[in-house]
C-alpha positions, -999 to 999 in steps of 0.1 A, spaced: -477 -290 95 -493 -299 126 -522 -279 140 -512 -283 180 -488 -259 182 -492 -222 191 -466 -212 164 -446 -229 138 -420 -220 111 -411 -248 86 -379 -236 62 -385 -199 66 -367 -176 44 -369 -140 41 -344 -118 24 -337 -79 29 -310 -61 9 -282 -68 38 -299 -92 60 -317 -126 54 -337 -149 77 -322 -184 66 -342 -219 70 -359 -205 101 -376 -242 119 -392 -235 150 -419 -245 176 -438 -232 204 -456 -256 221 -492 -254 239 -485 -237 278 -452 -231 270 -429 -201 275 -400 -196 254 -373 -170 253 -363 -160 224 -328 -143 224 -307 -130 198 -284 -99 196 -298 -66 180 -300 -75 143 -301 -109 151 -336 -113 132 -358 -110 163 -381 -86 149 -381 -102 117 -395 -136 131 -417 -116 146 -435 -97 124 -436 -130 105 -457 -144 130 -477 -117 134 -486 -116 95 -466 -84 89 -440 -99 64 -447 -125 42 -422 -152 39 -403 -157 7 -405 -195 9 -414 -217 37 -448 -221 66 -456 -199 86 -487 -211 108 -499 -195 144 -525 -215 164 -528 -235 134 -536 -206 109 -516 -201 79 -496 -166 80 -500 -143 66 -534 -147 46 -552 -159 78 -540 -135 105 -573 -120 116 -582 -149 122 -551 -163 144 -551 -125 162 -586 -129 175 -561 -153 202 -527 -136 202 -522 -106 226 -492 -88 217 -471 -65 237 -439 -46 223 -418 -15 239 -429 4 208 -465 3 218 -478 33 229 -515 47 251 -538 76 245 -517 98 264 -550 117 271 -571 89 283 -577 69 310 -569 35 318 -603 31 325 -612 39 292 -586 21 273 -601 -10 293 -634 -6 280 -620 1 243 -601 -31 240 -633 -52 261 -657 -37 232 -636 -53 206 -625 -88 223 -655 -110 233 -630 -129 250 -625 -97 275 -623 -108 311 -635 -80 333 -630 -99 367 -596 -111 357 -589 -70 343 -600 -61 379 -577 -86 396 -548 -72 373 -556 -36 383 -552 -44 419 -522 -66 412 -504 -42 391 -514 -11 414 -535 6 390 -563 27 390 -592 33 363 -595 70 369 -557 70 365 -549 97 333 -519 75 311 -494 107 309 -498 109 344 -482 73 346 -447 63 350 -430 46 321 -433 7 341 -474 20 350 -479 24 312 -466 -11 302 -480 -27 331 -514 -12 313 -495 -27 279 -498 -63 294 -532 -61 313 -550 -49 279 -531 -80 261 -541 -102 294 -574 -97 300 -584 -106 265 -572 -143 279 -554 -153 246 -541 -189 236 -510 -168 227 -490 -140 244 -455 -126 215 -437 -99 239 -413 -81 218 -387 -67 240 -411 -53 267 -384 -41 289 -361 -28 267 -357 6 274 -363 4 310 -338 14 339 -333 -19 364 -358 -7 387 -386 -6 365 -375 -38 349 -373 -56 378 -407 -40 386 -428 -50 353 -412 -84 354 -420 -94 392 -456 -81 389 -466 -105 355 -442 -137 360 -466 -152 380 -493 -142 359 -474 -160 329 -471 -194 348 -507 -193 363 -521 -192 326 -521 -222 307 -516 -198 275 -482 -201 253 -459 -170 256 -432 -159 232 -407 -136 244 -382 -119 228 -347 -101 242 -315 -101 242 -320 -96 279 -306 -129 291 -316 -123 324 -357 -114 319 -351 -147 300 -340 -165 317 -362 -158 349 -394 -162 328 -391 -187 305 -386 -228 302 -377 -228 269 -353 -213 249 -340 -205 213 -305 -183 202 -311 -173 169 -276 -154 153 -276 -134 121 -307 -148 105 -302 -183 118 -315 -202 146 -285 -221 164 -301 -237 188 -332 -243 207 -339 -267 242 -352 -268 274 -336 -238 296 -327 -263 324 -313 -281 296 -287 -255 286 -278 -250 324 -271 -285 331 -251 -292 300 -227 -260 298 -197 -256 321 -164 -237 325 -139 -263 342 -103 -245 352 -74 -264 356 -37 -265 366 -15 -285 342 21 -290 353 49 -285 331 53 -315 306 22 -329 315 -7 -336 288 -43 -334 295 -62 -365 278 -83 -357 249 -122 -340 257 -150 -347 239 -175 -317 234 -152 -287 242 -161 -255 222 -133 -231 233 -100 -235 252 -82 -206 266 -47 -214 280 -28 -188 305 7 -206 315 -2 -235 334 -40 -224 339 -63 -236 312 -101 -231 309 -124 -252 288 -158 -245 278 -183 -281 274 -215 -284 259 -219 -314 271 -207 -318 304 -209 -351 326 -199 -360 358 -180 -387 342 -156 -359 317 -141 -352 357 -122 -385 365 -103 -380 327 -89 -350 339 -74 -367 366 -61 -340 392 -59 -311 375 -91 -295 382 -94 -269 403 -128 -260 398 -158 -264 374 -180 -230 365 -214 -234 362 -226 -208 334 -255 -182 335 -278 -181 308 -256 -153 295 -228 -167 295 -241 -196 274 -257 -176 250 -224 -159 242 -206 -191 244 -230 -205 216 -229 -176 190 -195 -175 195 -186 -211 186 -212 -209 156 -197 -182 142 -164 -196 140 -177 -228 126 -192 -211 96 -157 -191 94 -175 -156 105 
């Protein structure tokens, strides 16, 4: 395996009485951010606490910032910040005091950069943590894993159980944060959207499998919805690369994975209009078709 990347899986298997990770190959690249999406149960958590030396694999590699996982982990962690909606504060503390905590353990500990994130994420030192909003507390979440500066950031559903306003909150204050670092970030949802607005790579994984993994610009460019009219008697040529059909009378929609300006001219004049997909939309498009090729 090589050493360069920040994590890597080679033929990971891991079995549970009703649920198995299956063949799990994956890469996360130096300074790169990918989104890791799956539905709940998908394995998320499971690749995870892989990773993060938790579970030990049942065959396969396991390696993060080139460190064999699980019997090297606190060595890899001394780089790896981790963030998770699980994680919870000394209610009673400060934030102040939580800062100096985590700065006596890390040498790494950046206390100009924990000072910029203070003022960026409007919080205060003297500032009690049961006396902070559920956004403030995982804002403090992501400054203690920040200011350590790690090679590698793994947030585990961070905004899961947040309303849309603190969601939108939390992810406006640290996006930027994320692209000004030249650290690799692995974050997993099945919030498309947070996904989608943070990341530049991304990877569906479905019922213990990953199904597919590219650049996110990739996925927008290549999906689209294309609706068209088709007269009575008529016969649409044959396209390549078209993962579901849905007729409605003379209305038919197809969905491409591969779309090209050159699929249009076959189609001669009965387009009426070509979709392009969200994120979302893609994602569902993609389990979807996967599931029916394996007959699930």
């Amino acid at each position: 395996m090589s050493t360069s990347s920040a994590i890597e899986f080679r033929g990971v298997r891991k079995s549970f009485r009703f649920f198995m990770l299956s063949d799990l190959s994956l890469d996360l690249a130096p300074g790169q951010i990918m989104g890791f999406v799956g539905p709940n149960g998908a394995g998320k958590s499971t690749t995870i606490r892989l990773a993060m030396g938790l579970l030990s694999p049942d065959s396969g590699e396991v390696r993060v910032l080139g460190h064999r996982m699980p019997e090297a982990q606190a060595i890899a962690k001394r780089d790896v910040g981790y963030v998770s909606d699980e994680m919870r504060l000394f209610q009673n503390a400060t934030v102040g005091w939580h800062l100096r905590f985590v700065a006596s353990i890390y040498p790494g500990w950046d206390e100009q950069y924990a000072r910029t994130l203070l003022k960026r994420f409007n919080l205060r030192p003297e500032q009690t943590v049961k006396g902070l909003s559920s956004g403030e507390q995982m804002k403090a979440v992501l400054l203690l894993a920040l200011a350590r500066r790690p090679k590698l950031l793994v947030l585990d559903e961070p905004t899961a159980n947040f309303d849309p306003v603190a969601r939108h909150e939390v992810l406006s204050e640290f996006t930027d944060v994320l692209r000004d670092e030249s650290r690799s970030v692995l974050f997993s949802s099945h919030n498309t959207l947070d996904v989608e607005r943070i990341s530049d790579r991304i990877a569906f994984i479905d019922r213990g499998r990953l199904i597919d993994s590219r650049d996110k610009e990739d996925f927008l460019e290549r999906w689209r919805r294309i609706e068209l009219q088709v007269p009575p008697g008529a016969t649409l040529p044959e396209i390549p690369h078209v993962v579901d059909r849905v007729t409605d009378g003379q209305f038919v929609t197809l969905t491409t994975d591969h779309f090209a300006e050159d699929t249009l001219p076959r189609l001669g004049g009965f387009v009426r209009k070509v979709h392009r997909m969200s994120l979302e939309e893609i994602f569902v498009a993609v389990v979807m078709h996967h599931r029916e090729a394996r007959g699930e």
